[in-house]
C-alpha positions in Angstrom: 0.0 0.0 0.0 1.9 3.2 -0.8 1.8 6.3 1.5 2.8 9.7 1.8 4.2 10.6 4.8 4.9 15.0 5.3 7.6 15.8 8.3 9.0 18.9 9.2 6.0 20.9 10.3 5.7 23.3 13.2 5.7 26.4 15.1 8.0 29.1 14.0 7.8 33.3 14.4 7.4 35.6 11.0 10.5 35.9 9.3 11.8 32.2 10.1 12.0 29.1 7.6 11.2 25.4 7.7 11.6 22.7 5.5 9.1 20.3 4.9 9.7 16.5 3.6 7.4 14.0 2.1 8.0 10.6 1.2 6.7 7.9 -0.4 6.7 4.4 0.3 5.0 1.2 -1.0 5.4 -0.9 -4.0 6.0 2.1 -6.7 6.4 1.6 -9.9 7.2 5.5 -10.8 6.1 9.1 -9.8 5.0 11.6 -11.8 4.4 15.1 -10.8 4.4 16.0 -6.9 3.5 19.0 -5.5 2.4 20.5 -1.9 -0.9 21.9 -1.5 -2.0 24.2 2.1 -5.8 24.5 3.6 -5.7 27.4 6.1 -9.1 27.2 8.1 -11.9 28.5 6.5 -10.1 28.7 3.4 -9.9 27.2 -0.1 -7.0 24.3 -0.5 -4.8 26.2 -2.5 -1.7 24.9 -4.5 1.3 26.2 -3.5 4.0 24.3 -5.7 4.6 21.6 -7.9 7.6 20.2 -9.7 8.0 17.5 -13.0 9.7 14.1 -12.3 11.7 16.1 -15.2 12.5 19.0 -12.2 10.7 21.6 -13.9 8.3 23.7 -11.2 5.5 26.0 -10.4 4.3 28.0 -7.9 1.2 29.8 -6.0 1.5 33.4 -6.9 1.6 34.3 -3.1 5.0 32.3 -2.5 6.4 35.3 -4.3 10.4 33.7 -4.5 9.8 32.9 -0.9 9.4 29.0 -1.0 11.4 26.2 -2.9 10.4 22.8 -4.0 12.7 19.7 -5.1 12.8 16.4 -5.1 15.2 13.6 -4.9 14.2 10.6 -7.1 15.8 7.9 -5.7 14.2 8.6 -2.5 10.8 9.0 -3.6 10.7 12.3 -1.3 9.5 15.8 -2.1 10.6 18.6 0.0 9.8 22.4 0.3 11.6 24.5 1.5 10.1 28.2 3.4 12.1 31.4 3.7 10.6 34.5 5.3 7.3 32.9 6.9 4.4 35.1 7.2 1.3 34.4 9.7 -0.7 34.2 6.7 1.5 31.2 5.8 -0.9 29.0 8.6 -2.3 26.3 7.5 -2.2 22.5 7.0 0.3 21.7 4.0 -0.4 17.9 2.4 2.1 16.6 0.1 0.4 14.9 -2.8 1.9 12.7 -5.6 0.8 10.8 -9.1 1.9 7.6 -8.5 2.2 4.6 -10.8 1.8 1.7 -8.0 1.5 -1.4 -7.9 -2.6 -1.5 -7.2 -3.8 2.1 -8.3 -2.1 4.6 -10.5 -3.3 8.2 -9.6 -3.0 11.0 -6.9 -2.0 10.2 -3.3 -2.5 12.4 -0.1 -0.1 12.8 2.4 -2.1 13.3 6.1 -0.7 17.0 6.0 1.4 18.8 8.4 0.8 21.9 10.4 2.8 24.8 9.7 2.2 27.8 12.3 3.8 31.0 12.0 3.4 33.3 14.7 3.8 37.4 14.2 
C-alpha cells in the first residue's frame, strides 16, 4: 500500500524558515508530478508548488520567490523549502503525488502537516 508521509512541520515566528519533507513508500512503480498543496481554516485548499519528475516547477503566486520545491528521485521524497514565513502562511500543508503503483495509478494524499507562523 503506498503512502505519503509530510515531516518537518511546526511552530516558527514571522520571518523564520522550515523545511518540509514527504516521502513515499510502497510498492511504486514511478512518480509523476508532486506538488504541496496548504488549507488554512476557513479557506480554499490552494496549490502552493509543484515540480515534474523532469524538475521543472510551479508556484502559487503568493509564494512570491519565498518557497522552494525539489525532489530527490531515488528517494521518492518531495521537499519544500520556506524562507521569510508570514502568519498568513498558517495552515495544513499535504504533500500529494501521481503515482504509478503497484494496485492504483493516480493522486496520493499525504495526512498534512501543520505549519504555524506566529507574528
Amino acid at each position: 500500500q503506498v503512502q505519503l508521509v509530510e515531516s518537518g512541520g511546526g511552530l516558527v515566528q514571522a520571518g523564520e524558515s522550515l523545511r518540509l519533507s514527504c516521502a513515499a513508500s510502497g510498492i511504486i512503480f514511478s512518480i509523476n508530478d508532486m506538488a504541496w498543496h496548504r488549507q488554512a481554516p476557513g479557506k480554499q485548499r490552494e496549490l502552493v508548488a509543484a515540480i515534474t519528475s523532469g524538475g521543472n516547477t510551479n508556484y502559487g503566486d503568493f509564494v512570491k520567490g519565498r518557497f522552494t520545491i525539489s525532489r530527490d528521485n531515488a528517494k521518492n521524497t518531495v521537499y519544500l523549502q520556506m524562507n521569510s514565513l508570514k502568519p498568513e502562511d498558517t495552515a495544513v500543508y499535504y504533500c500529494t503525488a501521481d503515482i504509478r503503483a503497484l494496485q492504483y495509478r493516480g493522486a496520493y494524499w499525504g495526512q498534512g502537516t501543520q505549519v504555524t507562523v506566529s507574528s
